[in-house]
ROKEVEX-423099 format. One record per residue: y, z, x of N, C-alpha, C, O in turn. Coordinates in steps of 0.05 Angstrom, whole numbers, plus 5000, padded with zeros to 4 digits. Last residue first. Layout:
// residues N
YZXYZXYZXYZX ...
// end
This chain:
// residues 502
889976113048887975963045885176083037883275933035 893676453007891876503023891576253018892276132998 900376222985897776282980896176253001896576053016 906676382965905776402994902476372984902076562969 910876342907909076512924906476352939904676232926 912976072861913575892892911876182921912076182945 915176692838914876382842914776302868915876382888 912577222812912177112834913276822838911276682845 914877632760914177352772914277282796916677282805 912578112729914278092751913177842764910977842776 914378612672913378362689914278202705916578122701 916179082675914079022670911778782674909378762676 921479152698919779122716915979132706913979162720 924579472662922879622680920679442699918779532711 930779432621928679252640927079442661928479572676 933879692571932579712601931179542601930079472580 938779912527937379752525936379692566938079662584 938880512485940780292517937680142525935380222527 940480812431938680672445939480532464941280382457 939981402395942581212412941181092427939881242441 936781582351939381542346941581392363943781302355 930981612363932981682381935381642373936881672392 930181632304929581812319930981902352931582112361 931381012285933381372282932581552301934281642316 928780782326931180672328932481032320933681202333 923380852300923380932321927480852337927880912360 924580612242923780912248924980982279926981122283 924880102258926980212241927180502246929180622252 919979892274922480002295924680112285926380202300 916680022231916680242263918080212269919280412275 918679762195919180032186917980192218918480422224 916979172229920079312225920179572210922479642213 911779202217912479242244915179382238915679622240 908579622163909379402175911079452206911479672216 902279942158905379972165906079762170904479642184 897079992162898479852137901679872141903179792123 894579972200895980192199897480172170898880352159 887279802210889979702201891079942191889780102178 883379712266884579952243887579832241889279782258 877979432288879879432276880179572261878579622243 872679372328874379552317876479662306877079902307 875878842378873878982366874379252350876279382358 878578242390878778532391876478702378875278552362 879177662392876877812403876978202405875578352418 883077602376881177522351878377662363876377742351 886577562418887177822410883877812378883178012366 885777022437884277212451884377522434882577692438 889276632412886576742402885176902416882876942407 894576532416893476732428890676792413890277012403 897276132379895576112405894576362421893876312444 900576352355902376242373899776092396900175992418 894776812333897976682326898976622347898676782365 890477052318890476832333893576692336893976462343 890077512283889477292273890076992292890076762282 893477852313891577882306888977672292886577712292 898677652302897477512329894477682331893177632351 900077782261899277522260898477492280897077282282 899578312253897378112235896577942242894277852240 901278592323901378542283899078352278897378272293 896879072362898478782345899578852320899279032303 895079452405897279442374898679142380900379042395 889279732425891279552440892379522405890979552385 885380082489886280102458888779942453890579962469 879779862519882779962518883379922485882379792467 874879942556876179882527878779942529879480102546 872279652619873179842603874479732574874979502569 870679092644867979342636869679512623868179592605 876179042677873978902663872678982640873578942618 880579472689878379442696877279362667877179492646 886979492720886179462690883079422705882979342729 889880052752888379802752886379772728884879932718 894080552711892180502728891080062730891479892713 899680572691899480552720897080582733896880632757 897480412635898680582630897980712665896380892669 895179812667895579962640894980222647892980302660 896379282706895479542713895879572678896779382665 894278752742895478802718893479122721891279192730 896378172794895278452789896478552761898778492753 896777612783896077712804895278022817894178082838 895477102740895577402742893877512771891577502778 892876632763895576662756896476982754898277072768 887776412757888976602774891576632778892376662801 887376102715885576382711886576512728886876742722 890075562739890075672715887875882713885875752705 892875602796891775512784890775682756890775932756 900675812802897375832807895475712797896475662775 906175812779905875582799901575592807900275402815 905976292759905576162748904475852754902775712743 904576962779904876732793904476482776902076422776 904877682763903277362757905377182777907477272787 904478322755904678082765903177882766900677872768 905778862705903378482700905278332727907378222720 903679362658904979282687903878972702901578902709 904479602604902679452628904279382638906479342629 907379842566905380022573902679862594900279932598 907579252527908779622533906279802535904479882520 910578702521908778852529910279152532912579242535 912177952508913378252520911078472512909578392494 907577412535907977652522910177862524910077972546 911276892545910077062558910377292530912077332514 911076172515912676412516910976692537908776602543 906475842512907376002483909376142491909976282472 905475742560905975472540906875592515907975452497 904476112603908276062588907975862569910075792558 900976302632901676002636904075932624905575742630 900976742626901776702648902576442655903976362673 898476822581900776922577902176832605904676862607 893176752593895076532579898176562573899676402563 891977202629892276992640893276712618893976502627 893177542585894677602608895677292626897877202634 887377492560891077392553892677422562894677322550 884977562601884277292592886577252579887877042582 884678122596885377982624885577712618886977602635 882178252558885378302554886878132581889178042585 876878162560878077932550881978002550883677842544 875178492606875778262612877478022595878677822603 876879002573878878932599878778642601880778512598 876279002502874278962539876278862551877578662543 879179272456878679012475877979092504879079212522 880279512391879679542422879179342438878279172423 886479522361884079402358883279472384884979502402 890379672298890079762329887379652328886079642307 896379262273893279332276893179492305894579482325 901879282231900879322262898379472262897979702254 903878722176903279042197901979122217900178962222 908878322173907078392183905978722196906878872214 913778132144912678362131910278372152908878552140 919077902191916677872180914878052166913978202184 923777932218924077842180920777852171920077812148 925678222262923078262255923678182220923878352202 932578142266929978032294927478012288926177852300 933478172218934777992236932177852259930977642265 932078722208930478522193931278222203929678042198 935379002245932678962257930978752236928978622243 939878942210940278802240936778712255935878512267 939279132166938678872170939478822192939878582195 939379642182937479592172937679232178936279122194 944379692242943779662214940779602207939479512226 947879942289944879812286944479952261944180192256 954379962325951880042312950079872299950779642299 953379702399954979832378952379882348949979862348 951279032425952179312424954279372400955879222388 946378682386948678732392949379002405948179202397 940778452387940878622371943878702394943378792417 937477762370938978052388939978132377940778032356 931677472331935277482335935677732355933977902356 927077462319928377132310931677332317933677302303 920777472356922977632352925277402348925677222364 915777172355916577382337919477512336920277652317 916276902409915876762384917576842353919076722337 913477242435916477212442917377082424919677132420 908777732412909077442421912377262420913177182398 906378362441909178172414908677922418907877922441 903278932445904478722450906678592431908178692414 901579492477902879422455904079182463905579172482 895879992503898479762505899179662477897779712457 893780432487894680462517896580152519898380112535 897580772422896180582439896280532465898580542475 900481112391899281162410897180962434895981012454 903380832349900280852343899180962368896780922370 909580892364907381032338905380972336904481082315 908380802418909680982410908081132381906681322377 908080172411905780332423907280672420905280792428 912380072377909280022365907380222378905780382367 916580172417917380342390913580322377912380522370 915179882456915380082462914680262441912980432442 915579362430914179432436913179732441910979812433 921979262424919379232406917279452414917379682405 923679382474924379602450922179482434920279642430 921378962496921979342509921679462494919979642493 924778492475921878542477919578892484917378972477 929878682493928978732466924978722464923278882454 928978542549930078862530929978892509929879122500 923378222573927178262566927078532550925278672541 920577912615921078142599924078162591926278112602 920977112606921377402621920877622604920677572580 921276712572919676692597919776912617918776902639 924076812526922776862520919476742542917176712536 928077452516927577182528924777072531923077222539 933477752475930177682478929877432502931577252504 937478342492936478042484933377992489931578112501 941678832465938078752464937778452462937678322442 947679062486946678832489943778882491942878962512 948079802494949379522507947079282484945179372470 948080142453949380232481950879992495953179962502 946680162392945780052417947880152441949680282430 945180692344947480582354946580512387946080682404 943080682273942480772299945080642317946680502306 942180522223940680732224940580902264939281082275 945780472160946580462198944180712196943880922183 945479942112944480292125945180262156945080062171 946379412101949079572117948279792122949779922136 941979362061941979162090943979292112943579272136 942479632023940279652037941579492063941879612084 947879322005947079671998943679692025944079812046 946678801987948578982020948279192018948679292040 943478511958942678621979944578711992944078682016 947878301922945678351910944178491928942978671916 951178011955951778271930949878401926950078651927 949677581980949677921996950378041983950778261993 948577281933945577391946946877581963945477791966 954277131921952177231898949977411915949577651910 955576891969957077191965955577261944955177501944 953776521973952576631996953776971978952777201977 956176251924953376241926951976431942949776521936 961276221945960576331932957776471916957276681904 960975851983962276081995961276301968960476521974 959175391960956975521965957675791978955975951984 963675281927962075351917959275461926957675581912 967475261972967475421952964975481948963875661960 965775132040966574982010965975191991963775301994 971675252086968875322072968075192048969975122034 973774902141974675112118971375062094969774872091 973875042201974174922190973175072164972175302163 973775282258975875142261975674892232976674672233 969175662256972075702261975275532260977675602261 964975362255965575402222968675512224970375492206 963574772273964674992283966375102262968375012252 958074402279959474602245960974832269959675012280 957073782310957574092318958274152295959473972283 953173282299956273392285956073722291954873872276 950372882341950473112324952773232323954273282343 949672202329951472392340950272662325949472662302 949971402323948371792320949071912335949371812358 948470792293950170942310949371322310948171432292 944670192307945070472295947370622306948070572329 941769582278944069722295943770082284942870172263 938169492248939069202267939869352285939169312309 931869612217934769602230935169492248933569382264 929469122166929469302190931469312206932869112212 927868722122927869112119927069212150924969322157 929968192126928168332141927168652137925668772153 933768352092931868172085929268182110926868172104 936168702098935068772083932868542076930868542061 938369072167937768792153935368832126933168942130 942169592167939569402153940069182147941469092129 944370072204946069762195942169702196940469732214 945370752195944170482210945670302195947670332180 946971312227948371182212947670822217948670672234 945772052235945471642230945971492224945171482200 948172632247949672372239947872152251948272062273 944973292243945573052255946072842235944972842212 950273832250948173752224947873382244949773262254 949274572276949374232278948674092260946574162249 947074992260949675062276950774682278953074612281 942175162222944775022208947274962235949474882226 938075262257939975452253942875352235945075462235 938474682308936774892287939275032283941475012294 938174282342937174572356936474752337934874942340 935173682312937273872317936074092329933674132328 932872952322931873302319934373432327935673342345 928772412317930572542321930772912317928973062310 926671722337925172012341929072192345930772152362 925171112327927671312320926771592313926271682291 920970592334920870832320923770972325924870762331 919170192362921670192363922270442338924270422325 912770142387914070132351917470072346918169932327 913370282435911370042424911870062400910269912390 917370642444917070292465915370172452915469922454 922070932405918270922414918870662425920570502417 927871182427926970972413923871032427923371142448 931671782412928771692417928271532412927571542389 938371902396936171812387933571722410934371572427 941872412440941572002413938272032417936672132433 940672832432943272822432943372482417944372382397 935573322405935572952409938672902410939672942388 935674002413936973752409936473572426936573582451 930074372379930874252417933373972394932973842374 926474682358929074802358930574702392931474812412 921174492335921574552359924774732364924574942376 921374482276919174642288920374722320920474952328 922173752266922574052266921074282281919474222299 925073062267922773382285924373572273926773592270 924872482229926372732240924472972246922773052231 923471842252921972052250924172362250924872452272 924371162223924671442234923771642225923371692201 921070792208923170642227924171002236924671032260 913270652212916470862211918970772227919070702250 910570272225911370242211913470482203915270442187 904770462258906670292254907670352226906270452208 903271032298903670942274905670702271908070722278 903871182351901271032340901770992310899870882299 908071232365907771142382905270952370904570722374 910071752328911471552328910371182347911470972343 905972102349904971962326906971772327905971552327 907072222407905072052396904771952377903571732376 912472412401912572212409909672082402909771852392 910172842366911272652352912972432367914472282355 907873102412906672972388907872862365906572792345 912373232452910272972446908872932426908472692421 916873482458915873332428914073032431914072802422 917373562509918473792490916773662455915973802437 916173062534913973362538914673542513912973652499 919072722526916072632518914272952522911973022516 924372882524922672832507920472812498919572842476 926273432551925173182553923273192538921473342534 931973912551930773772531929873472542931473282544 933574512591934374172574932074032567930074062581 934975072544933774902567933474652564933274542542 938675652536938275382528937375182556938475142578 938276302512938076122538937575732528935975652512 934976642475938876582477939576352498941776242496 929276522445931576562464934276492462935376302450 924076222421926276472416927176552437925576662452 922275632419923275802444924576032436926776052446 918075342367920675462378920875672397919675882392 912275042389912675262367916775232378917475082396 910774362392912074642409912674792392913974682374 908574062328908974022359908974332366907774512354 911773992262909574002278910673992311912973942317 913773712210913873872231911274062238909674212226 917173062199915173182211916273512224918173572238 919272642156920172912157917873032167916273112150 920571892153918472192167919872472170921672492187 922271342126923371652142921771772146920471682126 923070692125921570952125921771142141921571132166 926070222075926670462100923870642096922870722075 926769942038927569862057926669992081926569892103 919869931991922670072006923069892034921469772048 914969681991916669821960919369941970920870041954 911669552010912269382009914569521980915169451958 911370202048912569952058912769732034915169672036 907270482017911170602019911570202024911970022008 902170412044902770452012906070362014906570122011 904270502098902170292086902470272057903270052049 905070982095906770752107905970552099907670382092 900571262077903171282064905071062069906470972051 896871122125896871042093898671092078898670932059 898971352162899071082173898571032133900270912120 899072042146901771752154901271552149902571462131 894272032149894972032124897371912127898071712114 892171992208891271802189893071772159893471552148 896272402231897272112241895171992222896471802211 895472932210896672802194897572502208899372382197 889573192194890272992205893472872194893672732174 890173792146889873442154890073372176891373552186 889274342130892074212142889473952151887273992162 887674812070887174652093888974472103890674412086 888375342031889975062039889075072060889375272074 888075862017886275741998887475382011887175191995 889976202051887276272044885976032033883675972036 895876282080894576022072890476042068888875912082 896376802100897776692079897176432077899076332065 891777022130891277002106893876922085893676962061 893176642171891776532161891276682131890576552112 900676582192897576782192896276612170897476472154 901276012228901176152198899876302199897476252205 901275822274904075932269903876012245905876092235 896175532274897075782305899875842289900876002305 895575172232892975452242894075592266892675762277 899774902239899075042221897875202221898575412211 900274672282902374802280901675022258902575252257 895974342277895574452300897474732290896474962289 897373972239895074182232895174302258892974422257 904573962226902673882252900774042235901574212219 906473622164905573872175904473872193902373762188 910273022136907473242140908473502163910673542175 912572722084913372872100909973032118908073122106 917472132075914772222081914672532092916372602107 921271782043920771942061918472132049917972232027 923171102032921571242029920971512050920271462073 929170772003928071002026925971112028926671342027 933070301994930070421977929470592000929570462020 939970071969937970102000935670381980936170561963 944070041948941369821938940669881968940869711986 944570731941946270381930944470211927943170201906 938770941954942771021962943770681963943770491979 933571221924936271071929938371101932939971241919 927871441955930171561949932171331947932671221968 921471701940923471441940926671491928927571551906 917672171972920072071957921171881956922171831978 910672511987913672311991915172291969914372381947 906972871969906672701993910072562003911072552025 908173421933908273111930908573041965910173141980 902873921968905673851950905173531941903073411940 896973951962898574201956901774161947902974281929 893173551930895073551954896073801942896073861918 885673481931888473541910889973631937888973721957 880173441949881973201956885973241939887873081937 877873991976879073901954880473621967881573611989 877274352009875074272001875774101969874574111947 884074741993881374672004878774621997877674781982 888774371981886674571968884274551985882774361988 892474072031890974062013890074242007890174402027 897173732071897374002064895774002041897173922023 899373242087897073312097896173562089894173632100 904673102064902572952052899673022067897672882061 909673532033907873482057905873332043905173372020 916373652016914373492011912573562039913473642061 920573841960919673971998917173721987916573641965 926073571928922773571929921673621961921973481981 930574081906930273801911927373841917926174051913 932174461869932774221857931874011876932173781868 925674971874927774811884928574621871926874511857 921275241836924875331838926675091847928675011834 917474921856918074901826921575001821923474901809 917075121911917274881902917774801873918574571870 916575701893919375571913919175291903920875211887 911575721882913875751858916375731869918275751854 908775591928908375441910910775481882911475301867 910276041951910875781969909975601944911275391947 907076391935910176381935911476201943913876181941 901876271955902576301918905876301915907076221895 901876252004902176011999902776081967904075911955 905976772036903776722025903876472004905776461988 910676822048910876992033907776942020907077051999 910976512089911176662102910276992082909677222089 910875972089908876012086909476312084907576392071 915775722115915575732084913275842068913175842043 913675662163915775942154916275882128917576052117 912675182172910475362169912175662165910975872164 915674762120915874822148913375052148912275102127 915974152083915274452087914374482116913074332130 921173762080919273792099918774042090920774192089 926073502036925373742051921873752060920273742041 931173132000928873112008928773422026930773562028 936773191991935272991982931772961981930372821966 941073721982938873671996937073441989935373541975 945574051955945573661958942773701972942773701947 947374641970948574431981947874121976949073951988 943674821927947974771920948674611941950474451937 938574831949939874641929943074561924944374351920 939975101989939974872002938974651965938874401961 940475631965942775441980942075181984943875011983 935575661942938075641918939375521941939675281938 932275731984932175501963934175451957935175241962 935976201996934775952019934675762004936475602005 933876581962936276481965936476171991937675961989 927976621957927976441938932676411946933976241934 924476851998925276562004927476451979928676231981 924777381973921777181993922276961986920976841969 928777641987928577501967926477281966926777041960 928677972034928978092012928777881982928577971959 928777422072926177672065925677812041923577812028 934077262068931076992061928977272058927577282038 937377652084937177452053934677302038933777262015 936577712134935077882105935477762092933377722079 935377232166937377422164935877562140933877462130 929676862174931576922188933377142184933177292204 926076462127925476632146928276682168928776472180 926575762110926176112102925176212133924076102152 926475292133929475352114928875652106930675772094 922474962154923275242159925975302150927575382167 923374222153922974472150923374702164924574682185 927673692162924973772177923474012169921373992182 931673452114931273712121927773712139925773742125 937373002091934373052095934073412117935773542129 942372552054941172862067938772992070938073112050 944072022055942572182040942372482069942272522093 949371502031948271752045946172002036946472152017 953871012022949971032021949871262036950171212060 958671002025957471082003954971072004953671131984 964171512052961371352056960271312028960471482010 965972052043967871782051965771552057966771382073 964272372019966172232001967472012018969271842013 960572462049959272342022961672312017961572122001 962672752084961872462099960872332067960672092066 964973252061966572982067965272702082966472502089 960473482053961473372024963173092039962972862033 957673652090956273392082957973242056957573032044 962073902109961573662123959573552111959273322118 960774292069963374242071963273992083964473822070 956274542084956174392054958974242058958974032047 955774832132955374602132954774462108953074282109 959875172108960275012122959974792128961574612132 955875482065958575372063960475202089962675112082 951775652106951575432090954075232085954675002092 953175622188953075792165953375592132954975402131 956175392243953375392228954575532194956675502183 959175812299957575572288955575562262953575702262 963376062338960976142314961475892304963675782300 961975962411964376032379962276082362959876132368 961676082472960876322449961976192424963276362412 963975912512965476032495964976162477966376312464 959175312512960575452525963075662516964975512511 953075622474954275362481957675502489958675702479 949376012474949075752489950375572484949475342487 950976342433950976422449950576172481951476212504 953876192377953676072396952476162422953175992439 953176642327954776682350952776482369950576562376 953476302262952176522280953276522307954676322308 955576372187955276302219955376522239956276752239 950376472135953076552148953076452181951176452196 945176292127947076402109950376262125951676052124 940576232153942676232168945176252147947276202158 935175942145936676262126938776292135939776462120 932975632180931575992178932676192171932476432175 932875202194935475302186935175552183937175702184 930074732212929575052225932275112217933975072233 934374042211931374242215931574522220933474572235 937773592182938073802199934873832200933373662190 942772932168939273122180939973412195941773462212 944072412138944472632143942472902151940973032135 944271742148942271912142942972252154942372312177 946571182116947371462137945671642131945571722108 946870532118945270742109946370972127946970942150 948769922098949570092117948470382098949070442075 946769152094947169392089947269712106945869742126 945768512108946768752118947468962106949968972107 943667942095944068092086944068472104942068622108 943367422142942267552130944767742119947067732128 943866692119945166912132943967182122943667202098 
// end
């Protein structure tokens, strides 16, 4: 008769600092959801009433509310040690402070971030530990963790990873699994990699094989993972993802601490493979439940320490700055506007990517804009030949990254078009953009460096770095007008399902 044992695997991803709970905006009623002390509170009571349970993490646990900036990552760590963390995936926002900081996080933290494709470059030396053997009663766990290399070279500025190269990581899996297997019941995957995250307030539904195919692929070509938890994407798996040719267990939260997901398998141990599962994501409706001390207290150490800077009121919204991140939106406006403003430039971009929060009506704090812009990046001016600005127009038209928000162009497109003719007229500063001309154009760093996939901006020419970072422009340009109302102008203007010449 076989032997049966019962494993719960406790999971989040993209927690991005979320301290405190955040306003639901996509789910019905608005409640506030999420925040540490909360979700320490539900991992305490499923550990006291269960006894095999571990708690796992996809990455990006830095980068989000000021807490994580002002302290280049290191309160993030500290929480997600007080809460229990068993294991942790480095995410590419752990990168954020430059990989030398990212290396004394990992020494800070009580639990082990792991990636097994993340190396020194030109070096066979791993940047973290590859994996963990974790025990919960007499069940052996091995979790694994890697990094998409795709995800890596488009979502990291490159000069915060100078000295680390990114892997293949479906060969270094299949050998970890390979190694791991005759030594554990279980193999876990802490992947992240795939679809950058949707910054938006808007929630769209979730298919699997498109939203997270590449870790439908690797689940698909790697034998031997019984599960895979996703990060990176910020999409809920409501049940589980079975792979058809592995029987793999592909899982994933929306992020933001607001959900923590519930596994809960049945092993056969003598076979070391699951029989049964049960899985749910546990909504943190922090409103309708009580805090756990110790990390209530933990959160209240790090906003002591930063509320003097973070509470400056430097300005007051009118209405509602949201981001979206397949339209112009009003925050994208104000980005922008405020960049091309102070460097005079004939355009100013953003990648929808970049902006991690809205900006409320009523007044506007220093940390409200470190909210939406947590990134120290500063804003280059670079020149660019019409034709190649036309070339990002036209990837910006395809939406696989989000659409640019913009300032100071005027952009109909048609997405439904074949791919180059998608942009259907693009003007700058209300003349027709022309090929053959230069234009003068304001990035930040990172999409200066090819970020989200826009390597067209790598084609700029003439680079002048302002050394300014982005958020001291909009911080600036916020006092100056002192009262800001947030507009839509029709900068960009979608055609769908538009009429085509033969």
């Amino acid at each position: 008769m076989a032997t049966i044992k019962e494993l719960t695997i406790l999971y989040t991803n993209d927690f991005h600092a979320q301290d405190k709970p955040v306003r639901a905006t996509w789910v019905e009623g608005s409640p506030m959801m999420g925040g540490a002390a909360y979700l320490a509170s539900y991992v305490k009571k499923i550990r006291a009433s269960e006894e095999n349970v571990i708690l796992l993490d996809a990455g990006d646990i830095l980068t989000g509310p000021p807490i994580s900036t002002l302290t280049e990552g290191e309160a993030p760590v500290d929480l997600f040690s007080c809460i229990g963390y068993d294991a942790v995936a480095i995410g590419n926002h752990e990168f954020d402070h430059g990989w030398q900081k990212t290396k004394q996080l990992l020494y800070q933290a009580r639990f082990p971030f792991l990636s097994a494709n993340i190396f020194y470059k030109n070096t066979n030396i791993l940047f973290a530990k590859p994996y963990e053997i974790l025990e919960a009663g007499d069940v052996k766990v091995g979790v694994i963790g890697i990094h998409g290399k795709k995800a890596g070279y488009e979502t990291i500025s490159l000069d915060q990873i100078t000295e680390l190269e990114f892997r293949s990581q479906e060969s270094v899996l299949q050998e970890y699994v390979n190694l791991l297997k005759p030594h554990v019941d279980l193999i876990v995957v802490l992947a992240h990699q795939g679809i950058p995250a949707e910054q938006g307030t808007e929630d769209r539904e979730v298919v699997v094989e498109r939203d997270f195919e590449e870790d439908v692929h690797i689940i698909n070509q790697v034998e031997g993972i019984d599960v895979l938890i996703a990060g990176h994407c910020h999409k809920s798996i409501e049940q589980p993802y079975v792979a058809k040719k592995t029987g793999t267990l592909l899982i994933s939260t929306r992020g933001l601490g607001t959900v923590v997901g519930y596994l809960n398998l049945k092993i056969d141990m003598d076979a070391r493979a699951i029989v049964d599962y049960n899985a749910h994501l546990e909504p943190i409706l922090s409103e309708q439940m009580e805090p756990d001390p110790e990390l209530e207290a933990r959160v209240a150490y790090w906003d002591d320490r930063l509320k003097v800077l973070i509470d400056q009121k430097i300005g007051y919204a009118t209405g509602n700055f949201t981001r979206n991140y397949f339209e112009e939106s009003t925050l994208g406006n104000l980005i922008t506007d405020a960049v091309r403003s102070y460097t005079h430039a004939d355009a100013a971009f953003q990648v929808g990517g970049g902006l991690r929060a809205d900006i409320v009506k009523g007044d506007i704090t220093f940390g409200d804009v470190m909210n939406v812009i947590p990134f120290n990046s500063e804003i280059h001016k670079i020149d660019m030949r019409g034709d190649n600005l036309l070339y990002l127009l036209e990837q910006s038209a395809a939406m696989t990254s989000g659409v640019l928000q913009q300032s100071g162009v005027t952009l109909v497109i048609d997405p439904s078009r074949d791919i180059g003719e998608r942009v259907i007229e693009a003007t700058i500063n209300g003349s027709r953009l022309e090929k053959d001309r230069y234009y003068c154009v304001a990035v930040n760093a990172f999409m200066l460096a090819g970020g989200d996939g826009f390597t067209g901006f790598m084609k700029g020419e003439n680079i002048r770095n302002t050394y300014v970072i982005e958020r001291d422009i909009v911080v600036d340009y916020i006092k100056k007008q002192e009262q800001i109302e947030p507009q839509l102008s029709n900068r960009l203007i979608i055609q769908e399902m538009a009429v085509h010449a033969d």
